[in-house]
C-alpha positions in Angstrom: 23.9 -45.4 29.0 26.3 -43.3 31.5 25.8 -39.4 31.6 27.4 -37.1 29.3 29.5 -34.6 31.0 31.1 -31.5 29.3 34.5 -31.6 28.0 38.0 -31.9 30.1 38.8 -28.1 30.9 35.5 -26.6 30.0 32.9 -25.5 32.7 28.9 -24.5 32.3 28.6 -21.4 34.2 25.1 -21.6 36.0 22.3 -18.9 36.9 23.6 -17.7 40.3 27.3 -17.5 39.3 26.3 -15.6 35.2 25.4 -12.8 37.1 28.6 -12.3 38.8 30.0 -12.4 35.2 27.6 -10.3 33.7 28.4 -7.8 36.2 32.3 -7.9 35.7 31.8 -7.5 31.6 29.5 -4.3 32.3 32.1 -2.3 34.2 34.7 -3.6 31.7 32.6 -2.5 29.0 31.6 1.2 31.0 35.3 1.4 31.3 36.3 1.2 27.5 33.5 3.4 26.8 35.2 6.0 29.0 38.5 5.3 27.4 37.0 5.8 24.4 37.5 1.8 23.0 34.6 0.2 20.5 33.4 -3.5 21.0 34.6 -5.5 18.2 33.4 -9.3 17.5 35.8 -11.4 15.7 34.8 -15.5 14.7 36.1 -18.2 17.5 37.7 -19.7 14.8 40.6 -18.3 11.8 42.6 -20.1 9.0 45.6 -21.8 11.5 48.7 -19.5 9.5 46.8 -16.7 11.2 48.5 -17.5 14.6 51.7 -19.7 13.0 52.7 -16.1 11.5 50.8 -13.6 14.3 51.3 -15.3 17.7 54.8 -17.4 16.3 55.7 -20.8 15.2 58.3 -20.8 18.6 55.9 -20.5 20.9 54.4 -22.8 23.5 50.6 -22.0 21.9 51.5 -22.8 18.5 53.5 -25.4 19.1 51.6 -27.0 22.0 48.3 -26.1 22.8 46.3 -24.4 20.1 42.8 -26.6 19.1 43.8 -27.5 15.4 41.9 -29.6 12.5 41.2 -29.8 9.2 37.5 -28.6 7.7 35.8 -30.3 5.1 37.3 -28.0 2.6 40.7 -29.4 3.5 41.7 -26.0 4.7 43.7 -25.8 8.4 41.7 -24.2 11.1 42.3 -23.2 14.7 40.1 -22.3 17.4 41.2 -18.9 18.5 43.9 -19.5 21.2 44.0 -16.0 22.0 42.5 -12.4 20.8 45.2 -10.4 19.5 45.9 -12.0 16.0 41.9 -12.1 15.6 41.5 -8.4 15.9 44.9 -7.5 13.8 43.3 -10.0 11.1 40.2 -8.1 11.2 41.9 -4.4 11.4 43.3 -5.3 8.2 40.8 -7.1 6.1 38.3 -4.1 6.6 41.4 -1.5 6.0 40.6 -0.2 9.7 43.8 1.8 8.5 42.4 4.0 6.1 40.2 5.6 8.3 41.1 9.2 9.4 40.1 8.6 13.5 43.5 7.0 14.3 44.5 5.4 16.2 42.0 2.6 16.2 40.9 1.7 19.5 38.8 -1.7 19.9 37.8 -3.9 22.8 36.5 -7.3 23.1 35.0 -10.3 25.0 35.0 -14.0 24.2 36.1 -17.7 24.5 39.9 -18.3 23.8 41.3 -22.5 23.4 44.1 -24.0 24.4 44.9 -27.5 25.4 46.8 -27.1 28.6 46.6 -29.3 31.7 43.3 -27.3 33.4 44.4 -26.2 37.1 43.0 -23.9 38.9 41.6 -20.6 37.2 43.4 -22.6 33.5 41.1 -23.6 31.4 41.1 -25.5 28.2 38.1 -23.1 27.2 38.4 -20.0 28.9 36.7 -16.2 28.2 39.2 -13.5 27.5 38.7 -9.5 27.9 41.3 -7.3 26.1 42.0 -3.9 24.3 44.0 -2.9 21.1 44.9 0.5 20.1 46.4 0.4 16.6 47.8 3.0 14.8 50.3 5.3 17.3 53.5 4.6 18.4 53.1 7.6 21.3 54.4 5.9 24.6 51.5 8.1 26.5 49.2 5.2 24.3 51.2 2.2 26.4 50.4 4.6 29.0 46.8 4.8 28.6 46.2 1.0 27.9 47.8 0.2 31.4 46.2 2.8 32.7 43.1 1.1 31.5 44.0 -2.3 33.0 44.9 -1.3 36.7 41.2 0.9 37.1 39.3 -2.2 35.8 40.9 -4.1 38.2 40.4 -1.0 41.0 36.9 -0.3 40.0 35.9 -3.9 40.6 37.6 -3.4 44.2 40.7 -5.1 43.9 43.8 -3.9 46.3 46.2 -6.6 46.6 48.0 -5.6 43.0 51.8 -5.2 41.2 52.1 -3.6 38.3 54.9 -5.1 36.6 57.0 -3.8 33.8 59.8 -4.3 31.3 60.7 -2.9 28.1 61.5 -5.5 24.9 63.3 -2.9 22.6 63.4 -2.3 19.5 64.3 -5.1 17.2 68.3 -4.1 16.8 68.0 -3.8 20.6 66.5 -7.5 20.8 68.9 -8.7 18.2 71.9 -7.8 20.7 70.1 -9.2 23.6 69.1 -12.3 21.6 73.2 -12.6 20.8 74.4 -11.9 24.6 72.1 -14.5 25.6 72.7 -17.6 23.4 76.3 -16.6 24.2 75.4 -17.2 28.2 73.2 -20.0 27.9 74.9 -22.0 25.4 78.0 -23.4 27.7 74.2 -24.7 30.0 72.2 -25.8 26.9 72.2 -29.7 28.2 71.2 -28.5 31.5 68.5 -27.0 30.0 64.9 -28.7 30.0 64.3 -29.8 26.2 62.0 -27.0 25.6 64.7 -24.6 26.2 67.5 -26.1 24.3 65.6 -25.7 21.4 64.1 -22.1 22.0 68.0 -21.3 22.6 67.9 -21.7 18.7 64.3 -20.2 17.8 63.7 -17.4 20.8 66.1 -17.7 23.5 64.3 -14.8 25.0 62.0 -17.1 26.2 64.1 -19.1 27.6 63.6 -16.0 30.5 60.3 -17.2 31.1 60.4 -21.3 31.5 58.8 -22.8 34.8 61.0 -25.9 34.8 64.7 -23.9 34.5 63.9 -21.1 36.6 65.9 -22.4 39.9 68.9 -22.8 36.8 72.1 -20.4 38.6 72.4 -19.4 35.3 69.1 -17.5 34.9 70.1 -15.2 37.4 73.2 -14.1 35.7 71.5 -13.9 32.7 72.2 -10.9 29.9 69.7 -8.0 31.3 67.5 -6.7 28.0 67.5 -3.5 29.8 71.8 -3.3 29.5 70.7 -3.4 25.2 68.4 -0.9 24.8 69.8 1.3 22.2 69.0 4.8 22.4 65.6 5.0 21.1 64.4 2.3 23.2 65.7 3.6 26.3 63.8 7.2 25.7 60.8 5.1 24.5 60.7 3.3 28.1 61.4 6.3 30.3 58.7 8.4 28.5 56.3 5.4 29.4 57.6 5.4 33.1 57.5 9.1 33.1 53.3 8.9 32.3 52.0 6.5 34.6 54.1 8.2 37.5 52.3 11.2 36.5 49.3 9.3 36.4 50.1 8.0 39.7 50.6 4.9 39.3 52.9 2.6 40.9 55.0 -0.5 39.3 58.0 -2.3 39.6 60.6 -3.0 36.9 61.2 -6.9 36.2 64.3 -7.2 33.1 63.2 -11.1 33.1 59.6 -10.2 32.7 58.8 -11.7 29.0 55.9 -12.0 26.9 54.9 -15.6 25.9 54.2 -14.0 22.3 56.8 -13.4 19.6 55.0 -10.0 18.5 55.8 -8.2 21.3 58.7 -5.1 21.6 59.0 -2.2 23.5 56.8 -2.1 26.4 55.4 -5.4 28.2 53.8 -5.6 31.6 51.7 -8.0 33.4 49.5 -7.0 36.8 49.7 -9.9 39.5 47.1 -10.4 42.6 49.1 -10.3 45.7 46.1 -11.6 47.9 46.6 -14.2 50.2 45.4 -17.6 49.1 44.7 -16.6 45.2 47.4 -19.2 44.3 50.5 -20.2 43.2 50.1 -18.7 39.4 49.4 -14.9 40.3 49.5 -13.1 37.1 46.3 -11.5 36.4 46.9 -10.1 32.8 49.5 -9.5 30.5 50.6 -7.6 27.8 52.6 -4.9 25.7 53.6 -3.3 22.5 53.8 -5.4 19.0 54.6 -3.1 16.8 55.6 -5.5 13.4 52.4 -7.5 13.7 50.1 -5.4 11.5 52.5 -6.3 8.6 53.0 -9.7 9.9 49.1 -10.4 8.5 49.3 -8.2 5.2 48.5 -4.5 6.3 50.8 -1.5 6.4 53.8 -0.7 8.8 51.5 0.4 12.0 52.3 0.4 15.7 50.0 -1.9 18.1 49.7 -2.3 21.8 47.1 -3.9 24.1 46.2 -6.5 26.5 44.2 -9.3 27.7 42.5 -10.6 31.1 41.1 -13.8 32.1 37.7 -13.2 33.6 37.9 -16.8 35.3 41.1 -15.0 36.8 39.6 -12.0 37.5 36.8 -14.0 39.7 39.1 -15.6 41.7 40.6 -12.6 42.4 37.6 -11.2 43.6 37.0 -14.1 45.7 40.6 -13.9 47.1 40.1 -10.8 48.1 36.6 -11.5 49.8 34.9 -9.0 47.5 30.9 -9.1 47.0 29.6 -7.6 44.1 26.4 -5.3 44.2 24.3 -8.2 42.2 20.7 -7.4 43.0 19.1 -11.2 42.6 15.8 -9.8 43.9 12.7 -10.3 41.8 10.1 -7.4 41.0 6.9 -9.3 41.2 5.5 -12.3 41.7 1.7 -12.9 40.5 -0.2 -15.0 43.1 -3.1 -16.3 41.6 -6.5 -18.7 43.1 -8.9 -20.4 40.3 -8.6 -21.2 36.7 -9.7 -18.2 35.9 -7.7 -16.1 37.9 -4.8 -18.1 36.3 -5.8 -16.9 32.9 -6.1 -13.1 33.7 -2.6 -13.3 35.4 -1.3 -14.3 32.2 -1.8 -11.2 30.3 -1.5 -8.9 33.4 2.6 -10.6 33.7 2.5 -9.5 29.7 1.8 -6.4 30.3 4.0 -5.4 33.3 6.9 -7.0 31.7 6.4 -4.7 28.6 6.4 -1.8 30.9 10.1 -2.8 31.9 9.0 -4.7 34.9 10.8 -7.8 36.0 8.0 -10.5 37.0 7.3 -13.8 37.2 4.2 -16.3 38.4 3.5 -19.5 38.8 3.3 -22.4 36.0 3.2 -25.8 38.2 -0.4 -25.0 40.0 0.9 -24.7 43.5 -1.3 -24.1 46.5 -1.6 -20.7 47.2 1.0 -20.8 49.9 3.1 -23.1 48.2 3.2 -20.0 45.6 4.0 -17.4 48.4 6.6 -19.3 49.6 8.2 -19.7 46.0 7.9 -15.4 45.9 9.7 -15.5 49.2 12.7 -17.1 47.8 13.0 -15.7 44.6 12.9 -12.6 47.1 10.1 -10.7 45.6 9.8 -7.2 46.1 5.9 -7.0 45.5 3.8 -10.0 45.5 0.4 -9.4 43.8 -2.6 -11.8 44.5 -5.5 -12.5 42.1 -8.4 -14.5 43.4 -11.9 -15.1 42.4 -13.3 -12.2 44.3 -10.9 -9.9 43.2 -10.9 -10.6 40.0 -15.4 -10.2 40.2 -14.6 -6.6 41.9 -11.7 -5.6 38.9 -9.2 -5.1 41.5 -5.7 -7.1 42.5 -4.1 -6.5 46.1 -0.2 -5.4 46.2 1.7 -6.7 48.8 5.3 -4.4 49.5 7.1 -7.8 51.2 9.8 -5.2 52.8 7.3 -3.5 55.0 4.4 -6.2 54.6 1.6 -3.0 53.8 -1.0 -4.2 51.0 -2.7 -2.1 48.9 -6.4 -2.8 46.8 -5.8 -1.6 43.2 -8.1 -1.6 40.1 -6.9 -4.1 37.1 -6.6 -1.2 34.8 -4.3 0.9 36.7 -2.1 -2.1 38.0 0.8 -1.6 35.2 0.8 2.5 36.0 0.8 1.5 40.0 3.9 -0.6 39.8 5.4 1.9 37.1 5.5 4.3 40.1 5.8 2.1 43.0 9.4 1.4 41.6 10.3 4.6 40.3 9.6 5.9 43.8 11.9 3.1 44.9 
């Protein structure tokens, strides 16, 4: 029988590489609770009309690449292709609205689905962080949620980024800009890849955004969304701009820059890696304003903005960038032990460390004794403590610091409230 391997596009992340990931979702986490954002947990799967009518029916995701089947109920499910819709679904079926701490400001983590050709930092199963803040349509909100973005990325010790942005509009600002461009692109609509003809008709906005026409002459001459912005929209964008260059922070205006997601108006950004070999693809994270959405899934008229963030992305990034993070993979203890008996006592002295908050570990494969020191040395144990038959007659365990190689004799009693010290002092 050949080996069963994991799925195309999916990937078992292994002890050694967790940690790094562990570490990234803590300062995203410290971050949000800084900002003020809750953790909220939404199921990795929704009723499919969830994401036709949230995320759009014109979209690559819908139309492409979301994980669909039917359950045993007969009822269309999806796997979540992406975090947004999840968390609006949610906002609404709890009537998040009606509570008087507005607006609501949530965070989460978890795997997203889509069946795309897996390259590179793509994956058909991949782990998404983002924010929402519902319930304010203050541009200082778009602000802050960018704001957010670019110091996870700068507390994590990235450099090498460009803050990108561009405003949508409002919809009568879209609907003009939707008109000037199937005007311009029409007379080109069978030079057009087949995708695009066909968005020309459903969303020739993102028509903008294709990878296969973007060398077209005519994308370059293309109707500016910036030259439709009606009144409203253009105060909207330049009270944004006006914030984050209080803020200090830096960013560069792209008119073509277009969110892959029908809900989206008013502000959209993305934040790209500019490190040298991080690859062709260099957008980090995306996202932007969808006020309309809330309504889209049955709740009442209220303004939305957030984004998400690959963590795969984020890693490489990282890596790109030849950043280490401060992972300590040392152990506490390890509990050397000579003789059955010995063996036994170590047993409940490993108990009771580790219920005083102590990290240790000792051997389970009856190694030699230094066949066991060896195994402490690379698991890189601070303190190694050895139990033998003549200690153990006498009551007493030696403590070895491995740093500085002193040993101490302690009593079996006091061993828990030595090491409680020993690392407090440390």
């Amino acid at each position: 029988m050949s080996n069963i391997k994991g799925p195309r596009g999916t990937q078992d992340i292994l002890p050694g590489e967790v940690e790094k990931w562990q570490y990234v979702e803590s300062v995203l986490s410290d971050i949000c609770h800084r900002y003020h954002y809750k953790e909220v947990r939404t199921p990795v799967f929704e009723h499919t009309e969830l994401f036709q009518r949230g995320v759009g029916d014109s979209t690559d995701i819908v139309q492409k690449e979301m994980y669909t089947f039917e359950d045993r109920g007969g009822r269309s499910i999806t796997l979540r292709p992406e975090g947004t819709a999840s968390v609006v679904r949610s906002f609404v079926q709890h009537k998040v609205y009606g509570s008087p701490n507005q607006p609501t400001k949530l965070f989460y983590f978890g795997p997203m689905f889509r069946y795309e050709r897996p390259q590179q930092g793509r994956m058909r199963q991949f782990v998404q962080f983002g924010i929402e803040a519902l319930g304010s349509d203050d541009p200082a909100v778009d602000a802050e949620v960018i704001a957010l973005a670019m110091n996870a990325y700068q507390e994590l010790g990235l450099t090498s980024l460009k803050l990108v942005l561009n405003s949508l509009g409002d919809l009568e600002s879209r609907k003009n800009h939707r008109e000037a461009l199937i005007a311009h692109f029409k007379p080109h609509k069978d030079e057009l890849c087949e995708d695009c003809q066909m968005r020309l008709e459903t969303n020739p906005m993102r028509v903008l955004d294709c990878k296969k026409d973007r060398e077209h002459p005519a994308m370059e001459t293309a109707p500016s969304i910036l030259d439709y912005l009606n009144k409203e929209s253009r105060e909207y964008f330049e009270t944004v701009k006006s914030v984050l260059d209080k803020m200090g922070i830096s960013y560069v205006i792209d008119p073509n820059l277009v969110r892959g997601l029908d809900y989206y108006n008013h502000t959209a950004f993305e934040i790209m890696s500019e490190a040298e070999g991080f690859g062709a693809i260099t957008t980090l994270s995306g996202g932007g304003r969808y006020n309309g959405l809330v309504e889209e899934v049955g709740g009442p008229e209220t303004a939305g903005i957030g984004f998400a963030l690959s963590i795969e992305r984020l890693l490489m990034a990282l890596d790109a960038e030849g950043i280490e993070l401060p992972i300590d993979e040392q152990l506490d203890c390890y509990v050397v032990t000579v003789g059955q008996e010995a063996k036994k006592e170590a047993a409940a002295i490993v108990y009771q460390l580790r219920q005083a908050g102590i990290q240790v570990d000792k051997d389970y494969a009856d190694k030699k004794m230094k066949a066991q020191f060896k195994a402490a040395d690379r698991l890189r144990a601070k303190y190694v403590l050895v139990l033998g038959e003549d200690e153990l007659a006498n009551g007493q365990i030696n403590v070895r610091n491995m740093d500085t190689g002193n040993q101490q004799t302690i009593q079996l009693e006091e061993i828990v409230e030595h090491m409680k010290k020993e690392f407090k002092e440390d």
